[in-house]
C-alpha positions as CSV (number, residue, x, y, z in Angstrom):
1,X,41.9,9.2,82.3
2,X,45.2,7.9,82.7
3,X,48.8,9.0,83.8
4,X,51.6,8.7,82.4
5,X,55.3,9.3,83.8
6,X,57.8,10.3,80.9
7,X,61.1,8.8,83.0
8,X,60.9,5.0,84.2
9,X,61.8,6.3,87.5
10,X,59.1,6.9,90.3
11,X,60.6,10.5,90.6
12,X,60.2,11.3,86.9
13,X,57.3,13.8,85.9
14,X,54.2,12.5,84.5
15,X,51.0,13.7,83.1
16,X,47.7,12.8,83.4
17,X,45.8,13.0,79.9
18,X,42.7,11.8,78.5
19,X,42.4,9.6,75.3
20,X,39.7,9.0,72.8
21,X,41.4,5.6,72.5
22,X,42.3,4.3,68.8
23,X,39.9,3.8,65.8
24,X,38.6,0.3,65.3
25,X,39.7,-1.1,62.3
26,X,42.6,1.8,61.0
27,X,46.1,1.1,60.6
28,X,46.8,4.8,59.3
29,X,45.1,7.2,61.8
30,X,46.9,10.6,63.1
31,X,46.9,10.9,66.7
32,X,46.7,14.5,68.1
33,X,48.7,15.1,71.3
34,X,46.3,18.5,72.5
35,X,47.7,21.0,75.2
36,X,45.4,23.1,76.9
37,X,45.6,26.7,78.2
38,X,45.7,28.9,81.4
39,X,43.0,28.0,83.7
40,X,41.0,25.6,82.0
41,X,43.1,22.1,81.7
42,X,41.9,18.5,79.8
43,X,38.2,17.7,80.9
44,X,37.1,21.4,78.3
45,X,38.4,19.1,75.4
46,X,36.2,15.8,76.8
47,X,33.5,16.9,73.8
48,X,36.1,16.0,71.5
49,X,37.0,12.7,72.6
50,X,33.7,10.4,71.9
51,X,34.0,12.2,68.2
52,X,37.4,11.9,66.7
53,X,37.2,7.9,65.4
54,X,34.5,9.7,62.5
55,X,37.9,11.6,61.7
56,X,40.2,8.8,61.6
57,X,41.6,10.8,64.3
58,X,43.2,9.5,68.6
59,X,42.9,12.6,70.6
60,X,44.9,12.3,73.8
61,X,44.7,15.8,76.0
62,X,47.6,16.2,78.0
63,X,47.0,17.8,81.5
64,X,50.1,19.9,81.4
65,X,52.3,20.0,84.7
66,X,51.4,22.1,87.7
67,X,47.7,21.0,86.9
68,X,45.4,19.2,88.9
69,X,46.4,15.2,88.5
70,X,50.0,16.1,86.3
71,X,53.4,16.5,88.2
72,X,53.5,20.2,90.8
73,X,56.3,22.0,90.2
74,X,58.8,21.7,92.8
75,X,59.3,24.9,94.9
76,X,62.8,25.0,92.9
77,X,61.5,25.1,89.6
78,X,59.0,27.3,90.6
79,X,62.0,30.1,92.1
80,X,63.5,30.0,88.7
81,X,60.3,31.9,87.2
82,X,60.7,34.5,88.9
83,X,64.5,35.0,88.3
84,X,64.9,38.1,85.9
85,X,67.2,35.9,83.7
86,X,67.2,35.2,80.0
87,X,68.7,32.0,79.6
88,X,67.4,31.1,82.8
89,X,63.3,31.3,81.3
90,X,64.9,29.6,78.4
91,X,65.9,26.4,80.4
92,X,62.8,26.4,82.1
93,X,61.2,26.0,78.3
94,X,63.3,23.9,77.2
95,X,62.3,21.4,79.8
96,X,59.0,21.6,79.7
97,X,59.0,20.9,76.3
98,X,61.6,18.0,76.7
99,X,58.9,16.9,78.8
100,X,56.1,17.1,76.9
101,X,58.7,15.2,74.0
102,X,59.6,12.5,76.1
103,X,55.6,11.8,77.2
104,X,54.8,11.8,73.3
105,X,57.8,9.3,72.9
106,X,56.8,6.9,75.5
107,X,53.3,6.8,74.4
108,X,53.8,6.2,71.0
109,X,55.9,3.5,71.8
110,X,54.0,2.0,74.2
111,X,50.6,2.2,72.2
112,X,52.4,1.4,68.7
113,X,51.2,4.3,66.9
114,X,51.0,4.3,63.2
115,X,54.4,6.0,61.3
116,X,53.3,9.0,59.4
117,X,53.1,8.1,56.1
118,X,53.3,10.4,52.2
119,X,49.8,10.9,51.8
120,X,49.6,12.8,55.2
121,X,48.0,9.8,57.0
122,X,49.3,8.5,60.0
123,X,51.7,10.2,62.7
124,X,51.2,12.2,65.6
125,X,50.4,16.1,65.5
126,X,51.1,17.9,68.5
127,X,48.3,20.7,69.0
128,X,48.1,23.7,71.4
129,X,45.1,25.8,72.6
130,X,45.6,29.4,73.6
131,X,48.5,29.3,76.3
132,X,49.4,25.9,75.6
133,X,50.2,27.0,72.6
134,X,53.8,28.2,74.2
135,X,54.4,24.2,74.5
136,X,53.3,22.9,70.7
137,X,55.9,25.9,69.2
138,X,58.5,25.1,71.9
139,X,58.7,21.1,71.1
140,X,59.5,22.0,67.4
141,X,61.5,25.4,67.8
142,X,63.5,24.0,71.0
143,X,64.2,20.3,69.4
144,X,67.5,21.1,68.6
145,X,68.0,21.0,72.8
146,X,66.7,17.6,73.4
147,X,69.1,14.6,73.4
148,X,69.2,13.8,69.7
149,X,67.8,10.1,70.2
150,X,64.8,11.3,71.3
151,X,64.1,14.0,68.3
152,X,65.5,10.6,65.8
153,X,62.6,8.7,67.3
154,X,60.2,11.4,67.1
155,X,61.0,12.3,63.5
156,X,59.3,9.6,61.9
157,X,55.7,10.3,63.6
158,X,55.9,14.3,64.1
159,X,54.0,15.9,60.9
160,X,52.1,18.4,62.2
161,X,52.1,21.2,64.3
162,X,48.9,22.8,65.1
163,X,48.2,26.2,66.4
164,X,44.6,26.4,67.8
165,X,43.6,29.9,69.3
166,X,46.9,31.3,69.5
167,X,47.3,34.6,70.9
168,X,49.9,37.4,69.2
169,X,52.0,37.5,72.1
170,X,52.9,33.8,72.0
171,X,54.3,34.2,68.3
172,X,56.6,37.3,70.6
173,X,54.3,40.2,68.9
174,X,54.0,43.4,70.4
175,X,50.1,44.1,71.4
176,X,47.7,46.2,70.0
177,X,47.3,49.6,70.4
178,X,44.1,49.3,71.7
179,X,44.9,46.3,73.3
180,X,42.2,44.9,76.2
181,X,41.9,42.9,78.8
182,X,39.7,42.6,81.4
183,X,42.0,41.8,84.5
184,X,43.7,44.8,83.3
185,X,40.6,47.0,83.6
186,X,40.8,49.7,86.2
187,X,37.5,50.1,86.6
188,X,36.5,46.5,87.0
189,X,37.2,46.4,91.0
190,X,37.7,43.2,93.0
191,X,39.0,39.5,92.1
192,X,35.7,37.9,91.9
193,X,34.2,40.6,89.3
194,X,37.3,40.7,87.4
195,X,37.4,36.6,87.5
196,X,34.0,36.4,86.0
197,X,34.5,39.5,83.8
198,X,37.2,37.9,82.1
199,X,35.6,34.1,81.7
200,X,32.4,36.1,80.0
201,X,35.2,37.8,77.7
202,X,37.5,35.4,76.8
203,X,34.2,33.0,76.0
204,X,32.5,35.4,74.4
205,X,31.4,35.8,71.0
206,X,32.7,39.2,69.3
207,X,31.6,40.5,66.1
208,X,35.3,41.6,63.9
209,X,34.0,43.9,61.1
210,X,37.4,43.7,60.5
211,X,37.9,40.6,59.1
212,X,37.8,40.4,55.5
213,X,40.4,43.3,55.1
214,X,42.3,42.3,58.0
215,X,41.6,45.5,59.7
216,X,42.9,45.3,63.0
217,X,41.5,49.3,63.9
218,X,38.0,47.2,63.4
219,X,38.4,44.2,65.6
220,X,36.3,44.5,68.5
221,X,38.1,44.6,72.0
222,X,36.1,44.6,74.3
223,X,32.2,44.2,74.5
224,X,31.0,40.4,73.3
225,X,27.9,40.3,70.8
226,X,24.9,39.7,72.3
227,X,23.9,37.4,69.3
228,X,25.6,34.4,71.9
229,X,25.8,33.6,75.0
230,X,29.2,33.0,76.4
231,X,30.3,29.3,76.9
232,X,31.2,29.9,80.2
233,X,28.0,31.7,81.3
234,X,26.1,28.2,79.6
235,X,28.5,26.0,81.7
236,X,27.2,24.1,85.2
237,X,28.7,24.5,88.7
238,X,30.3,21.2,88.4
239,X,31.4,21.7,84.6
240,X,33.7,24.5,86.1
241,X,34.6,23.0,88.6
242,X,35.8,19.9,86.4
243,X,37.2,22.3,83.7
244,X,39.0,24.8,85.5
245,X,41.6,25.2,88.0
246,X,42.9,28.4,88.8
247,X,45.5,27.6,91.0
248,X,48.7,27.2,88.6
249,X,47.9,30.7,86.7
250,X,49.4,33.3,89.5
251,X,51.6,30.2,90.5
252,X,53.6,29.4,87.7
253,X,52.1,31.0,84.4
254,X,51.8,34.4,84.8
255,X,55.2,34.5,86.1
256,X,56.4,33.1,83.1
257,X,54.5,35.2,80.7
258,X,55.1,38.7,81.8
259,X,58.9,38.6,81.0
260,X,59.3,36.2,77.9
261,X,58.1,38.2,74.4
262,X,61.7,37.9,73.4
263,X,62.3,34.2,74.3
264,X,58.3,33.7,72.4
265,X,60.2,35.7,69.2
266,X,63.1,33.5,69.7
267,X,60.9,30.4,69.6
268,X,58.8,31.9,66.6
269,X,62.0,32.1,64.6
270,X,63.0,28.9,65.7
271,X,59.8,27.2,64.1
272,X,59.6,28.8,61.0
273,X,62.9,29.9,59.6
274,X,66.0,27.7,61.5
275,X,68.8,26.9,59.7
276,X,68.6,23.4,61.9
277,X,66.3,20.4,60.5
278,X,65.1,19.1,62.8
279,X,61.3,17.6,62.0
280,X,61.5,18.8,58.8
281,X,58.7,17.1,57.4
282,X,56.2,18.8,60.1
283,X,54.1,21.6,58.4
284,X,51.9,24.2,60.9
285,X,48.6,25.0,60.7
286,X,46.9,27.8,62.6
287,X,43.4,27.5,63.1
288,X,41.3,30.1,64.7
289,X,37.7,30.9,65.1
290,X,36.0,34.0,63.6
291,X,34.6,35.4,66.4
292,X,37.3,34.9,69.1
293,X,38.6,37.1,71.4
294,X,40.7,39.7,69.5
295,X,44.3,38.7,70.5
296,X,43.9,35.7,68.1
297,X,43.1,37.4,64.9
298,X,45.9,39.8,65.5
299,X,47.8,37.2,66.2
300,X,48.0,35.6,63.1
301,X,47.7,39.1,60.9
302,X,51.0,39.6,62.7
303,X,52.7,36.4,62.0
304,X,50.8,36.5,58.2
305,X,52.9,39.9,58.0
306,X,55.9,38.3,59.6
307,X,56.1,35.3,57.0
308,X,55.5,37.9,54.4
309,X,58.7,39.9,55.7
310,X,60.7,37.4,56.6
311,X,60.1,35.4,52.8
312,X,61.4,38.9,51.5
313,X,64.6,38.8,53.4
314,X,65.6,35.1,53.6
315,X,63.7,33.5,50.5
316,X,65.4,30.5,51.0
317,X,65.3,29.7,54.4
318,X,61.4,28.9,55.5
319,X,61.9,25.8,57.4
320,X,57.7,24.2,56.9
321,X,54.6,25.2,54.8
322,X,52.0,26.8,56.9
323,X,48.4,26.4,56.7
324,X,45.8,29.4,58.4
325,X,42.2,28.0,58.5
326,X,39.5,30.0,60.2
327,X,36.3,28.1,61.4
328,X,33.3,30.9,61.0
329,X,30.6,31.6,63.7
330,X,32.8,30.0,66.3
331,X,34.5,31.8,69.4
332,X,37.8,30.7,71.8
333,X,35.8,27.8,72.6
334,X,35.1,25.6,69.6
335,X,36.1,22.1,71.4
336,X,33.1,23.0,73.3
337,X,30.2,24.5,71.5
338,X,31.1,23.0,68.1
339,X,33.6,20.2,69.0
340,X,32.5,18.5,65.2
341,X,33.7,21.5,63.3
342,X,37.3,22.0,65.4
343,X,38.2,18.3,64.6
344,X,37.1,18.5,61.0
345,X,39.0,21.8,60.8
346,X,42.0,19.8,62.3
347,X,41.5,16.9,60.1
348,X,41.3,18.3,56.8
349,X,41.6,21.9,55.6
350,X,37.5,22.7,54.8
351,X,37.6,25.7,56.0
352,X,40.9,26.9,55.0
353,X,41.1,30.9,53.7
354,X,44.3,30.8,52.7
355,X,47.6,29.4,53.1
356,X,51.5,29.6,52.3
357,X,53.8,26.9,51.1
């Protein structure tokens, strides 16, 4: 592990992340900047990193801040989450992502990372998983905010965009109406059963009859198949311990989250059909496994709908082609139980079911 401040004062914020390093002998490898999500940080990608060179692939996971070994948020910052105010969230975004910009910037400079290049080699992809998600979307849809020497830099290296795991309400959807979740259950009483009642659920492996018709009546809510353990339930003590700090959620997340869907729509919008052109040359690719928690399905029915809509109204005006792949028999946790088939699924488009240009 290593850390990495993105200012070249001592004051600046910096990040601790983990990389896979380079692979030997490759001018024209894409490195993947990965953001993790609520609760579980960098070491639940460490399955990825001793694989990614057979992909011609650097993984570097990036402990995002507030997270053990990154840069706290300063009592300050964290007051602002809590104010009520629009453009007051949408600050708070906007430097975070700046942030996560400016880290990406120094470290490709610093490690001379290859350009991208025409035949979708090379460059830099910026990827999120589940909350950190909010970060990948916000450093394309919030570019247009950063100082514009920083996004000229960028430009060059910045091709991707990938969405691993992302939940509807991070795309600014409404939920469900038979929206779950276990934290949300009355009848699961006390922190510690509801703690361990929602790892088990959120790691669990559900069976969507739903699927192939993109039935959203038929996804399964709340009850994981028995067919699979959960990979929480199979991880050690000192797994969890390394994996997962739960700290930052009621700290400075959830704060966040419960009064944003219409800054998430505004960044949606942002990424997929701005008038700006900023990265224009980065495409998106969602990629999900098939037997995830529900909230990631609907999530990308909802923004397959969206496109759909939005190509009606403004034909002219999608901004980057977008990819969807699903990755079958795999759950919310692919970096961990099948770490080989996320990064081909990253890498190349084997699994894909369909996709828009």
């Amino acid at each position: 592990m290593s850390f990495l401040r993105v200012g070249d004062d001592a004051d600046s914020p910096g990040f601790l992340y983990y990389d896979s390093g380079a692979p030997e002998i490759s001018s024209n490898y894409t490195t993947i900047f990965l953001i993790h999500g609520h609760t579980y940080h960098s070491p639940i990608f460490e399955r990825l990193l001793p694989l990614a060179h057979k992909f011609n692939l650097r993984i570097v996971a990036v402990t995002r801040r507030d997270y053990v070994g990154s840069t706290p948020f300063s009592q300050e910052e964290l007051d602002l989450l809590r104010k009520e105010d629009a453009d007051v969230k949408l600050s708070f975004i906007i430097e975070r992502a700046q942030e996560m910009a400016l880290f990406m910037d120094k470290f490709v400079a610093q490690n001379k990372l290859p350009k991208a290049i025409a035949d979708g080699s090379g460059g830099v992809a910026i990827a999120g998983w589940s909350l950190g998600n909010l970060v990948a979307l916000s450093v394309v849809g919030l570019a247009d905010h950063f100082p514009k020497e920083l996004a000229e830099r960028l430009e060059p290296y910045l091709r991707r965009v990938i969405l691993y795991e992302c939940p509807y309400y991070l795309f600014g959807f409404p939920p469900s109406p038979k929206a779950y979740h276990p934290l949300k259950d009355p009848a699961i009483n006390g922190e510690e059963k509801k703690q361990k009642a929602f790892a088990n659920w959120v790691s669990g492996y559900f069976k969507h009859p739903g699927l192939a018709v993109q039935d959203s009546d038929a996804l399964e809510y709340v009850t994981p198949s028995s067919h699979k353990s959960p990979t929480d339930s199979n991880l050690t003590d000192e797994e969890k311990a390394r994996t997962m700090d739960h700290a930052p959620g009621p700290r400075s997340e959830d704060p966040f989250l419960i009064s944003s869907p219409g800054l998430m729509a505004k960044i949606r919008d942002e990424v997929f059909y701005s008038s700006r052109k900023i990265f224009p040359k980065a495409n998106v690719k969602l990629v999900w496994g098939e037997e995830t928690v529900w909230s990631v399905p609907y999530g990308v029915w909802e923004l397959e709908k969206y496109l759909a809509e939005m190509s009606t109204k403004q034909p002219t005006k999608r901004n980057r082609p977008v990819e969807i792949v699903s990755i079958p028999e795999t759950n919310h946790f692919v970096q961990w139980d099948d770490p080989e088939k996320l990064l081909k699924a990253f890498a190349d488009s084997a699994f894909t079911k369909e996709s828009s240009a």
